[in-house]
N, C-alpha and C positions, 0 to 999 in steps of 0.2 A: 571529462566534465559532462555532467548530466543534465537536459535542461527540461523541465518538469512545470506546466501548466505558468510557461513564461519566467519563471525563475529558476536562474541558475547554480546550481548547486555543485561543487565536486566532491566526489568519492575518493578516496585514497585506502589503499589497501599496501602494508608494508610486508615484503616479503620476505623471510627469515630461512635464514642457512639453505636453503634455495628448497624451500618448502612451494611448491608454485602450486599445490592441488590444497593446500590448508589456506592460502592466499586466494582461492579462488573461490573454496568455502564460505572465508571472511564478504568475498566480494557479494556473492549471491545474495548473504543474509542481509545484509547491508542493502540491497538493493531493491529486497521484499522489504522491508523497515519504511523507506523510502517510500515502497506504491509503485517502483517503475514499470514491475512487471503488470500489474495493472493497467496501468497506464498506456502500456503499450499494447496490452491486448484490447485496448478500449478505441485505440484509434487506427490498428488493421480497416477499419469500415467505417463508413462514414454513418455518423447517428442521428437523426431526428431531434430536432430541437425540443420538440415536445416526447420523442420516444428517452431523452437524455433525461427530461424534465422529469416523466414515471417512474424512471430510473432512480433519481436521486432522493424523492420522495418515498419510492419503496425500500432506499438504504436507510434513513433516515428514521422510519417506521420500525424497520429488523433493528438500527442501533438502540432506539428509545425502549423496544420493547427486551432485549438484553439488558440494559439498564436497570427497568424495575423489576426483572427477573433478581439479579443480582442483590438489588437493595433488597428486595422481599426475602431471598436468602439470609440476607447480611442483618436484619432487623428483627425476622422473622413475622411480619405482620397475617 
C-alpha cells in the first residue's frame, strides 16, 4: 500500500507463471505513472516552504508553456 500526499492508494502487480522480473517491470511502471518516485526523491530533504512554492510555479510555467507548444503544433497558428 502506497501512501502518497495523505492518500492511500494500493498497487497490485499479478505475477504470472512465476515471471517475478516481468512483475517487477509492471511494478516500476506503475509506480512512475503514480509520481512515487518523485515523490520520494522530493522528500529525502526537507524543502522550504517558499523554495517548494518556486518549485511548483516553475512546474506549472514548463507545463503551460508545453501546452501551447502542443496546441501551436496541433492548430498550426
Amino acid at each position: 500500500m502506497l501512501q502518497i500526499a495523505g492518500v492511500r492508494k494500493i498497487v497490485q502487480v499479478v505475477v504470472r507463471d512465476n515471471n517475478v522480473d516481468q512483475a517487477l517491470k509492471a511494478l516500476k511502471k506503475k509506480m512512475q505513472r503514480e509520481g512515487l518516485f518523485r515523490e520520494m526523491k522530493l522528500r529525502r530533504s526537507y524543502e522550504k516552504p517558499s523554495e517548494r512554492r518556486a518549485r511548483e510555479k516553475a512546474e506549472a510555467v514548463r507545463r503551460h508553456r508545453k501546452l501551447m507548444r502542443k496546441r501551436l503544433e496541433r492548430e498550426g497558428y
